[in-house]
N, C-alpha and C positions, 0 to 999 in steps of 0.2 A: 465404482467409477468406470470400470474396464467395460462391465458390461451396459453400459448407458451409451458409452461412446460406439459398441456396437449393433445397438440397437437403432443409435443416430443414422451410423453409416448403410443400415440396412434400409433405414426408412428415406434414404436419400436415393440407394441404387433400386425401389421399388415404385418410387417417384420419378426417376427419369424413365425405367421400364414400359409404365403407365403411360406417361404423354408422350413417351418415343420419341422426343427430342432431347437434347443435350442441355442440362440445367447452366443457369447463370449460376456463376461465383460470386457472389455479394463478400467473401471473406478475401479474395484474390485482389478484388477492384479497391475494397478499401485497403490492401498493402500497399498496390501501385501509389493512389494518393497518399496513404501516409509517409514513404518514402521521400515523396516529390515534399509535402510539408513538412520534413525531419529537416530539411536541406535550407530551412528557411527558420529556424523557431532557433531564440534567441540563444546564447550560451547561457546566460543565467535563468533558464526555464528549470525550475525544479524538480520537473517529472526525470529531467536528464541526470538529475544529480547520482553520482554514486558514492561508493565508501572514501571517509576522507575528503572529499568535496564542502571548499566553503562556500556556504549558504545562508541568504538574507535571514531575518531571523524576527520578519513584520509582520507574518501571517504564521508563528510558531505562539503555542501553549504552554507558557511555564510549567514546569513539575518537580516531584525529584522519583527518581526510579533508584531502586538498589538490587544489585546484581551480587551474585551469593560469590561471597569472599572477596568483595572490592567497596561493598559500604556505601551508603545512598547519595548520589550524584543528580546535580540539579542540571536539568536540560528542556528542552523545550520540544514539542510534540504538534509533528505537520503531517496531517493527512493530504494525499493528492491523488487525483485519478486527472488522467488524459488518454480518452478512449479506450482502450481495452483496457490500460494497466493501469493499477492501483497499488498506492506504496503507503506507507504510514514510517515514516523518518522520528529519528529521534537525533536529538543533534544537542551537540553541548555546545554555550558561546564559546566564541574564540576567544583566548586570554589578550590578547593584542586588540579587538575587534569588538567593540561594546554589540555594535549591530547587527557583528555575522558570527557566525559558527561552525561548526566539524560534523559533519554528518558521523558517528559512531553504530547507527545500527540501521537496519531496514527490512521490512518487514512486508509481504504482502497485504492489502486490502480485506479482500478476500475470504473470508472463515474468522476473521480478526472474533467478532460475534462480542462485542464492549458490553460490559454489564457495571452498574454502579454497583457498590458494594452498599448491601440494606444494612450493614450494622455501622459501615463507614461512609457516608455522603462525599467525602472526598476522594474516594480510592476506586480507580476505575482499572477494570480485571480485563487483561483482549487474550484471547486463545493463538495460537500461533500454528498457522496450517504448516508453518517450516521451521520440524521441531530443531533444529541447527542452523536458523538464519546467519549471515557473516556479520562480525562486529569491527568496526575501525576503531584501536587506539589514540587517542590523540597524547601519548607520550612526546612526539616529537614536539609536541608546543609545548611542555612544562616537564616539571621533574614527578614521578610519582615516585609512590611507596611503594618496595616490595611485595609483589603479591596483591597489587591494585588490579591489575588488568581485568578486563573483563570477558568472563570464560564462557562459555555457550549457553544458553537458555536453558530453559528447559520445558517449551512447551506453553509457557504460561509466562504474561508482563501484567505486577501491579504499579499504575501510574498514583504517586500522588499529589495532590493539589490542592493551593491555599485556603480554598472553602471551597464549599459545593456548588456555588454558580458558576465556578470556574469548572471544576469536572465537569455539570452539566453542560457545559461548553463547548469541552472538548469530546461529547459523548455525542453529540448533536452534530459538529465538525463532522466526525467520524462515520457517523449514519450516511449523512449527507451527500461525502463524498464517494462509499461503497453505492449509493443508490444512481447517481451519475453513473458511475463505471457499472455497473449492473444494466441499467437503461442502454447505454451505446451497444451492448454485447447484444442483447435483447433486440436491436434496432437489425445487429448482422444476420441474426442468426434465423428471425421470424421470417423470411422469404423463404427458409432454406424448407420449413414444413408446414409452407400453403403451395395446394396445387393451384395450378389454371383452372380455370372457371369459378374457384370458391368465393373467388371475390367478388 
């Protein structure tokens, strides 16, 4: 990765070299804008959501996930990208809250790379580019067991769900929303390595 990002950076300063003028920032200008749009995008946008955050729960996927030494937990599975960033939320309902729920994990977009499982139609496999993503307990809404909590990843999440038009679903959600956030990045980044006149 180190060395792509300096082949990038070489292929930028051999590109202003060349036309001897000073390149536009297409990644500068959509900060400015997103900024000014950050300042206007509602509180309950779920791209904003963090750990512990209650959120709606009308565009989540049932499932149950089990995390080693706390036992399979039913939760529901939101993918989202808005522009650059890409998240994939795992959220349990809220005990109090039929409609909302706790965000407890989250997970970049990103390298996710979802595969159905060929021996289990319902059991969908994501990779995890951060092999230590942060997890929210939601103990403060009810009582657990000893020894429930949930400990760190490892690398690797199996979702699973109540038949397989349901994974296929949520396998489809997931493509969907990496291939949006893929496209926008694609949108900044393509000016950065066409010269003048290629067009």
């Amino acid at each position: 990765m180190v060395d792509h990002v300096k082949v990038f950076i070489l292929h930028l300063q051999l590109k202003s070299l060349i036309c001897g003028c000073p390149l536009d920032n297409p990644l500068a200008n959509w900060k400015s804008s997103s900024l000014a749009q950050s300042e206007k995008r509602s509180a309950s946008d779920l791209s904003l959501a963090s750990f512990g955050s209650e959120v709606a729960l009308g565009s989540g996927v049932p499932c149950k996930i089990a995390f080693s030494g706390a036992g399979p937990r039913d939760i529901h599975v939101i993918p989202i990208s808005r522009e650059i960033s890409g998240k994939l939320f795992l959220v349990e309902r809220h005990p109090l809250h039929s409609r909302k729920g706790v965000v407890i994990a989250i997970a970049p977009l990103a390298g996710l790379n979802p595969k159905i499982d060929e021996n289990h139609p319902t059991w969908l496999h994501l990779l995890l580019r951060e092999f230590q993503p942060r997890f929210h307990s939601t103990d403060r809404y009810r009582k657990v067991e000893s020894g429930s909590s949930i400990p760190v990843a490892q690398g690797r999440w199996t979702l699973g769900f109540s038949d397989a038009d349901v994974c296929q679903a949520a396998y489809s959600r997931i493509l969907e929303e990496t291939r949006k956030q893929r496209s926008f990045v694609e949108s900044l980044i393509t000016p950065l390595l066409e010269f003048p006149g290629n067009n």
